[in-house]
C-alpha positions as CSV (number, residue, x, y, z in Angstrom):
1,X,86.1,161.4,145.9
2,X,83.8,158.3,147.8
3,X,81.4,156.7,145.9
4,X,79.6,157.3,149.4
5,X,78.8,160.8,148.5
6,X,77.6,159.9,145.3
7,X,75.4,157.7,147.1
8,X,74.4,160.5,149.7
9,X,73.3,162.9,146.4
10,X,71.7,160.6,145.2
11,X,69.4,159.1,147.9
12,X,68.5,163.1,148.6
13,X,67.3,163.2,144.9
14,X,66.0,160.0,145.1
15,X,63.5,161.1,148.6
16,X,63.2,164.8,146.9
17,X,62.0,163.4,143.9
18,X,59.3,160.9,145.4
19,X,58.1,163.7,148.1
20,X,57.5,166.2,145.4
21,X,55.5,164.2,143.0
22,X,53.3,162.7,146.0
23,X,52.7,166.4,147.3
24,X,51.7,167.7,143.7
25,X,49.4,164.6,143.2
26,X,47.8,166.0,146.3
27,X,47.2,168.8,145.1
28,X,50.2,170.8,147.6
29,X,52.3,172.2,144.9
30,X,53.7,175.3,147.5
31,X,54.9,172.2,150.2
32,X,56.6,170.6,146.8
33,X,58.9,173.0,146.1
34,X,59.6,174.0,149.6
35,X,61.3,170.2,149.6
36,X,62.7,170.6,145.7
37,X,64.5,173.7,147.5
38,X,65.6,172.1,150.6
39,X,66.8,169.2,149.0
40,X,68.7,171.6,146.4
41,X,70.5,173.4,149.6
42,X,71.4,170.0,151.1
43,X,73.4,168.7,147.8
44,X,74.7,172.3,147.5
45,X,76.3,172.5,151.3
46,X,77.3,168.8,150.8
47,X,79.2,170.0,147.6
48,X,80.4,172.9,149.2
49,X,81.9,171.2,151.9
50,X,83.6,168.3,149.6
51,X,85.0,171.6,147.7
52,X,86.2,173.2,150.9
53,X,88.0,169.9,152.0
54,X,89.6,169.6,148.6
55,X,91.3,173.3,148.8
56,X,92.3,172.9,152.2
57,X,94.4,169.4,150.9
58,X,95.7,171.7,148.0
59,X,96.8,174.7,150.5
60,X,98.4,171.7,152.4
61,X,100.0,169.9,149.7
62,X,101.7,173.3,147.9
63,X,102.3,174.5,151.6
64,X,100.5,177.7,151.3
């Protein structure tokens, strides 16, 4: 695992975090957790891919 995509996860919550609380200060609550949930589905494909990645280099190693 790269510290990279620790970095990646991070910056996304980092931005999420910062765009949600200046839309609910503004009173746009609705547009905040539109980007809460797109931020959530980025980390999640990232993840998924990392995991996807990480059984095809088990498959390979065991020769399956």
């Amino acid at each position: 695992m790269d510290v990279d995509l620790i970095f990646k996860i991070a910056a996304i919550g980092i931005v999420v975090a910062v765009l949600n609380i200046l839309l609910s200060r503004s009173g746009r609550d609705e547009q905040a957790l539109m980007i809460t949930i797109a931020g959530l589905v980025a980390v999640l494909v990232i993840v998924v891919r990392e995991i996807s990645d990480l059984f095809s280099l088990i498959k390979s190693l065991f020769g399956l």
